[in-house]
N, C-alpha and C positions, 0 to 999 in steps of 0.2 A: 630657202628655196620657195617661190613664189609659189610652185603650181603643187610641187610635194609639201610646200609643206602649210597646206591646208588644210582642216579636218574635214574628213573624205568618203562619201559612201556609194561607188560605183556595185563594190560586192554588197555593202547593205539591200542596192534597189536589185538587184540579181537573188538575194537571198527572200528578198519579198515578192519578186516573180513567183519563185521555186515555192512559196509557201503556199501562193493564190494558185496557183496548179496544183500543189498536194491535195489542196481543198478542193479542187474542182474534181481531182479525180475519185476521190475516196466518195464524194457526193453521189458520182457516175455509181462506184460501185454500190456503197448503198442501195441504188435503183437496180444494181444490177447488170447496168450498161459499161460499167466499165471495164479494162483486161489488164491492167499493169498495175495492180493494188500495191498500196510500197507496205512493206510492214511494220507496226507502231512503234518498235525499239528504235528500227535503222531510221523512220521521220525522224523520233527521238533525237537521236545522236547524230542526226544532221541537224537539225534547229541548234543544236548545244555548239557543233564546232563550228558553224557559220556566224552565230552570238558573239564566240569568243574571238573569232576575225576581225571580228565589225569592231568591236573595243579595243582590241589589241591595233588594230590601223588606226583606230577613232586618238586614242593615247598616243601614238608613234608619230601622228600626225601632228598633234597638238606640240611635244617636245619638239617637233623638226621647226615651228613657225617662225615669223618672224626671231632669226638669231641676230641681230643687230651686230654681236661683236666680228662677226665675220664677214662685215665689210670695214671693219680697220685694218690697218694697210701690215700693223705691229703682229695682230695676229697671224693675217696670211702671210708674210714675211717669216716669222718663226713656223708656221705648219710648213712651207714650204725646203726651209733649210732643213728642220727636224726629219723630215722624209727623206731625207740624202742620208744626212749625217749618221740616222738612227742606224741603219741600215748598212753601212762602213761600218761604225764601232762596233757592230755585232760578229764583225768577220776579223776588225784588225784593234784589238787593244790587248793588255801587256798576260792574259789569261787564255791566252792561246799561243801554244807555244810553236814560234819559229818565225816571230817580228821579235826584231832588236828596239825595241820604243825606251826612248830617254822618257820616262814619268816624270822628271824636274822639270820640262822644258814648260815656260808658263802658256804656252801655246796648248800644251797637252791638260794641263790643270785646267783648262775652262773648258775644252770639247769633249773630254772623258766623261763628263757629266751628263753629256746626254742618252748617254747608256750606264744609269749610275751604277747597276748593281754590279760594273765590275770596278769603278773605285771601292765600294763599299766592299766587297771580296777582296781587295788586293792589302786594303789598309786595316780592316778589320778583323776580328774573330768571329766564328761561326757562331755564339747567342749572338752577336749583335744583329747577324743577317738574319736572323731568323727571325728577332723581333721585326727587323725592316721588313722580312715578306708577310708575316703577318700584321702589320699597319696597313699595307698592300690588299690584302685579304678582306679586314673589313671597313675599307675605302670601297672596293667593288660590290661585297655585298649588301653596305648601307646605299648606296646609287641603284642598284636592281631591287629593293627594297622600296625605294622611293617611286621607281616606274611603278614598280607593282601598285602603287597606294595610286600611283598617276589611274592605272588602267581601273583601280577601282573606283575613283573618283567618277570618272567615265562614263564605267557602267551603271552610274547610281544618278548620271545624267547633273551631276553638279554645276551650279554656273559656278562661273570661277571669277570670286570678287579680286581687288586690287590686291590682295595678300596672298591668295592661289597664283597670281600672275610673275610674282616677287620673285616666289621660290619656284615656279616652272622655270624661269630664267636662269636661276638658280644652277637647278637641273641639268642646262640643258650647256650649260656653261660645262661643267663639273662632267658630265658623262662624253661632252667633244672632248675636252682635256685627255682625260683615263684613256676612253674606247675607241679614240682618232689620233691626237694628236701626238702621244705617249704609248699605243697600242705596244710598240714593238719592245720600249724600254720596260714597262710590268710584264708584258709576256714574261722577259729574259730573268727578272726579279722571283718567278713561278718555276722557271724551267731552270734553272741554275743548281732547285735542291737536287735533280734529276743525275746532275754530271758523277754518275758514280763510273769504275772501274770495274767492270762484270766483266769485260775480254780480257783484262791482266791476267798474269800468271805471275804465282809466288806473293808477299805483303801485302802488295798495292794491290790482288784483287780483293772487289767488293768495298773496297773503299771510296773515299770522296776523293775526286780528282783533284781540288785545291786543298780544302779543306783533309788534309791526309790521315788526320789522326782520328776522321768520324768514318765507325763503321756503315754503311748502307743498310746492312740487315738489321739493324737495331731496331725495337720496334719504335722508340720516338724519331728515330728518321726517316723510317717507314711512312709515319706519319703524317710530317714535315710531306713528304715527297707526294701522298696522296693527297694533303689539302692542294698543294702544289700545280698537281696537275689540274684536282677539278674548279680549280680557279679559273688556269691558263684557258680547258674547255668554256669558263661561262665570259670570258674576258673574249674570248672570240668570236661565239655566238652575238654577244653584243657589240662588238666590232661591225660585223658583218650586217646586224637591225640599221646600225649607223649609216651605213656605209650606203645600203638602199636609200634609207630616209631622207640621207641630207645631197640627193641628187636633183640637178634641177631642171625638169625638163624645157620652160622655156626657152629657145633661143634668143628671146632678149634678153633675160637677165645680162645685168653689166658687173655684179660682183667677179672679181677676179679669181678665184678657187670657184664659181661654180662649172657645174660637170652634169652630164647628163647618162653617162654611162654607168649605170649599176648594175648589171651582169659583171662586168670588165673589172667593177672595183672590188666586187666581193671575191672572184677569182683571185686578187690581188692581195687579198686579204689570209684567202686560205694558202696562195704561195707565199707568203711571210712565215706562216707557223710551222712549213716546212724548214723556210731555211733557220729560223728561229730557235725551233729543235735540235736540229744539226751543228748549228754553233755552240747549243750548249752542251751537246755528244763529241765535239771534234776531239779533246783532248783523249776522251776515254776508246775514240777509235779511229786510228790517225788516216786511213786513207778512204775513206768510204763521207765521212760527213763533208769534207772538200768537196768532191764531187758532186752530191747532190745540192751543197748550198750555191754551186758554180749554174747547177741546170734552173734551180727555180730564180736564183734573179735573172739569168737570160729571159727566163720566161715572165717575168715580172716588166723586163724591161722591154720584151717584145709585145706584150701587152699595151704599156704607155705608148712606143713607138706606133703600133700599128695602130689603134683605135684615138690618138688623136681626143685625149679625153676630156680635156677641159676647154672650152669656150677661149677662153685665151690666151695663144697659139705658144705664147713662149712663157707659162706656166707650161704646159707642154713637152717642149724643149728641154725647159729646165729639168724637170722631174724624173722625165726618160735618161738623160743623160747622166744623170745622177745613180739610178739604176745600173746601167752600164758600169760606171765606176765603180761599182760595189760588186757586181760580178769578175769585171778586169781584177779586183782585189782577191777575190776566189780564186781565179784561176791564177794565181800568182803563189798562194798560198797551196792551190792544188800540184803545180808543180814539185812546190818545193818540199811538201814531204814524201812526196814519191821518190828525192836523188837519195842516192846515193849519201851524200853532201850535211844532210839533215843532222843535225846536232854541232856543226860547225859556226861558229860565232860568226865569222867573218861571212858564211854563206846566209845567215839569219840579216846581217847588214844587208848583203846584197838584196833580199827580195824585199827588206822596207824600203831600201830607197826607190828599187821598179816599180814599187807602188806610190810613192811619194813623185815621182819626177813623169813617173807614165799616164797616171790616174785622168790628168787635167787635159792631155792632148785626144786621151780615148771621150773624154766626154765630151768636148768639145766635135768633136766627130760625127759623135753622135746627135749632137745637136743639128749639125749641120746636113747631115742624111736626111734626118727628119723633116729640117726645112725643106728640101729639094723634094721629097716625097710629097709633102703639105702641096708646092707648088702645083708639081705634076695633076694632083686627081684633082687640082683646084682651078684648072684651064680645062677639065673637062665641061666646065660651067656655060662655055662659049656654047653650049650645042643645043642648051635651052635657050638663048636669046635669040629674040624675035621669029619665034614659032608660033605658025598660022594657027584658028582657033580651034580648026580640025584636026588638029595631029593626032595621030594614034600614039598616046603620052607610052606606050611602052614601048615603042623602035627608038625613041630620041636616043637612048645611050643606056648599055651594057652596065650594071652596077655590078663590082665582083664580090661585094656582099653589102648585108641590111647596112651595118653601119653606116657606109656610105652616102648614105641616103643622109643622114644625120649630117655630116661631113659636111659635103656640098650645100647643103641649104641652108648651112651658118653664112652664103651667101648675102643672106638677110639682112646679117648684123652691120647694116650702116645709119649710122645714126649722124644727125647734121650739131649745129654746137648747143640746140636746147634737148638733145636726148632725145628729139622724136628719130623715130626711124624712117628711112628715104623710101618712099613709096615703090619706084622702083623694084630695089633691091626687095623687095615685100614679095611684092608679086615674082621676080623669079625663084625665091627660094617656094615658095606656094608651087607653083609649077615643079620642082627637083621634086616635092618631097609628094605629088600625086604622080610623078613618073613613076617615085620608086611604089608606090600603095599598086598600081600598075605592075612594075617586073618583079615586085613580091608580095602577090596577092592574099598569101595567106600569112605574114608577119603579122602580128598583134600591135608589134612595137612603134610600126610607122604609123597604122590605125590612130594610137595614144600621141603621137605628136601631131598627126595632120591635127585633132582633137582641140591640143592645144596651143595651135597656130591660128586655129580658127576662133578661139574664144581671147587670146593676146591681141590678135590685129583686125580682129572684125566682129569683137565679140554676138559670132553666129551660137547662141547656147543650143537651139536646136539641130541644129548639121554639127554638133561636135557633139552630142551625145547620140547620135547616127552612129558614128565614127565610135566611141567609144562601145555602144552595144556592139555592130562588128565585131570590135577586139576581144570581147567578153566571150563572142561565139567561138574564139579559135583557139578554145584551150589554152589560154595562155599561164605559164606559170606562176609561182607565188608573189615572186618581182614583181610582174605585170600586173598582177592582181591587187598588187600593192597602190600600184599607177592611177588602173582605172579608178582606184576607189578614191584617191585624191583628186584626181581632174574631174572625176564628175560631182565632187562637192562644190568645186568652183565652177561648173557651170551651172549648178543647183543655187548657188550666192547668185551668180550673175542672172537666173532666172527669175528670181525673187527681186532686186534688183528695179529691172526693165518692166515687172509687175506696178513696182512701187511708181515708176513712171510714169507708166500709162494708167492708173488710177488718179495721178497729179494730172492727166490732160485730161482724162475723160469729166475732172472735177472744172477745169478752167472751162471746157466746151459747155457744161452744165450752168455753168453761172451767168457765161454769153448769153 
């Protein structure tokens, strides 16, 4: 991410305002003239947790930078299928029972894998999973280990020679892998010790739902189930760091997975660990974890659908659609243990193959909605062209939310065959996106991109940290705050910069 992932101090120069005003006032009081004296503990412990902002963005920034391997086509191509696929096998492979799945078929032998922990469950005994989730275990917390040494690095202001650069890549490789790319497959590797039998009645309560012969109450599976969970919690929390960081708010970028939506993804993130949960609860409670893992991919997928979240349009398509398919597979599987029918072999065929022959028409559907929707708010573009210089930018056109804003001003992205961008198309998305700072005066979010539209295509560093103080005034949350603090370090580069320039001319005028 060009503009995220910069290292970043929008909150640093905010946290050095607030410091130059504490000073100013406690001076006042001194004298006596002052009325709002803060108290030394609460200064205290505001300097400490503004500190640890500054380092913990200053660290998040540095991992998110230049990632090189995600603009090979191998990567995005696997994140991209991995995100479908993951998200199917969590609802339909052979540990949930009432899919008829032939495991010989070698078609099944290689996609089964990408949710391994239920081949490893199916073919295995329970030591072996247990060593696999704990390999699992301390794979995540030598990588949150590592940040940790990142952020201390950080804060102790290290330059980072060619051997710190190695292993940041490293890093940065190693934590997309785990906390992105694989999120959903280690979740399921954490929540599987979880699958026990506590609504049974009669042997089977309190036991493991695969594993039948391990009691739950035991205290080594107690255990097992506590590291289990506080894994799952740190594996999401870092999920979620990810999921902000590696957003990219320019509209030029041309990498194919970049995305500008980090509210939208980390929503996406916490509706995974629902349905995540519930996939590995289905067996121990047959009609209740269907339905809710039927509502969060709806909602996962009405998420991709509506907000339109990556740059481009048919990554998009593809992802959303894929979505859809994995909730069409819910509700397939919701039905069928609600019949009647449920324990019938023959009725177990029937709903793999509605899922196998149905899956591909419903996403394709899906796709195709999406396009027609894309079009529609995409002809609303007409109603900025060639508007006088007086317009009142907020009558031009009705936005029915912020997003939108973002939406339409990817009108921008046209580029001619050396990668510059067509001037044009420049200037009308500039125009969309002060309509919407206009009919959403008080959004942070448009502030932080007009921000950095203005430092991409006319590197303005002063009217884009206009733009970004704004933002910083309107409360905006942790995401944003995330934002400002990276775009204003690159317009702090690009100030130093245009410094460096104009010292080069004032030296060449000096020598005339």
């Amino acid at each position: 991410m060009s503009v995220t992932s910069s290292s970043n101090n929008s909150d640093a120069s905010f946290a050095s305002s607030r410091r130059e005003d504490s000073k100013k006032t406690k001076l006042k009081d001194d004298d006596g003239s002052g009325e709002n004296k803060m108290d030394e503990g609460e200064e205290e412990l505001f300097e400490q947790e503004k500190s640890f902002q500054e380092i913990f963005f200053m660290a998040l920034s540095t991992l998110s930078s230049e990632k090189a391997f995600l603009h090979d086509w191998r990567v995005n191509s696997a994140k991209i299928v991995l995100e479908g696929l993951t998200g199917f096998l969590v609802v339909f492979n052979p540990l949930v029972k009432g899919w008829s799945i032939d495991t010989g078929l070698w078609i099944w032998q290689i996609v089964s894998w990408a949710v391994y922990h239920a081949p490893v469950a199916y073919y295995r005994e329970y030591e072996v999973y247990v060593r696999v989730m704990y390999v699992h275990v301390a794979l995540v917390f030598l990588l949150l280990l590592a940040f940790g040494g990142l952020m201390v690095a950080t804060a102790k202001r290290v330059v980072f020679t060619k051997g710190w650069k190695k292993a940041i890549k490293v890093l940065q490789f190693c934590m997309e892998t785990v906390f992105t790319v694989l999120f959903m497959t280690v979740f399921s590797v954490f929540v599987f010790m979880l699958n026990c039998n506590f609504t049974s009645e009669g042997e089977k309560q309190g036991m493991h739902v695969h594993y039948t012969t391990v009691d739950c109450a035991e205290a080594s599976h107690m255990g097992h189930m506590v590291v289990g969970a506080i894994f799952a919690l740190l594996l999401t929390i870092g999920s979620v760091v990810l999921a902000v960081s590696d957003c990219e708010l320019s509209p030029l970028c041309r990498h194919p997975l970049a995305s500008p939506a980090a509210t939208m993804r980390v929503k996406v993130v916490v509706a995974k660990v629902f349905v995540l949960v519930c996939a590995g609860a289905i067996n121990s409670s047959r009609q209740a974890p269907p339905i809710i893992i039927w509502i969060f991919a709806m909602y996962i997928w009405w998420l991709y659908f509506r907000a339109m979240p990556f740059y481009n349009r048919w990554v998009s398509h593809a992802i959303s659609a894929m979505w859809l398919g994995t909730a069409y597979t819910a509700s397939v599987l919701m039905i069928g243990v609600w019949d009647d029918r449920n324990g019938d072999p023959d009725w177990h065929k029937w709903m793999t193959w509605s899922v196998l022959k149905g899956i591909f028409p419903v996403m394709a559907g899906s796709a195709a909605c999406q396009w027609l929707m894309l079009q529609y708010k995409m002809s609303k573009v007409k109603k900025f062209v060639d508007q006088p210089p007086n317009v009142v930018l907020r009558k031009i056109h009705n936005f029915y939310w912020e997003a939108d804003v973002e939406l339409m001003a990817r009108v921008m992205r046209k580029f001619d065959l050396d990668g510059n961008i067509d001037p044009k198309a420049a200037e009308l998305g500039e125009l969309i996106i002060k309509a919407g700072m206009a009919f959403f005066p008080n959004d942070p979010n448009i502030q932080v991109l007009y921000a950095v539209v203005l430092l991409d295509l006319k590197q303005e560093g002063p009217l884009a940290r206009i733009h970004l103080k704004a933002a910083t005034k309107m409360k905006p949350n942790i995401i944003t705050r995330y934002q400002i603090f990276t775009v204003s370090e690159k317009a702090k580069r690009l100030r130093s910069t245009n410094e460096g320039h104009m010292d080069l001319q004032s030296y060449v005028e000096f020598k005339r």
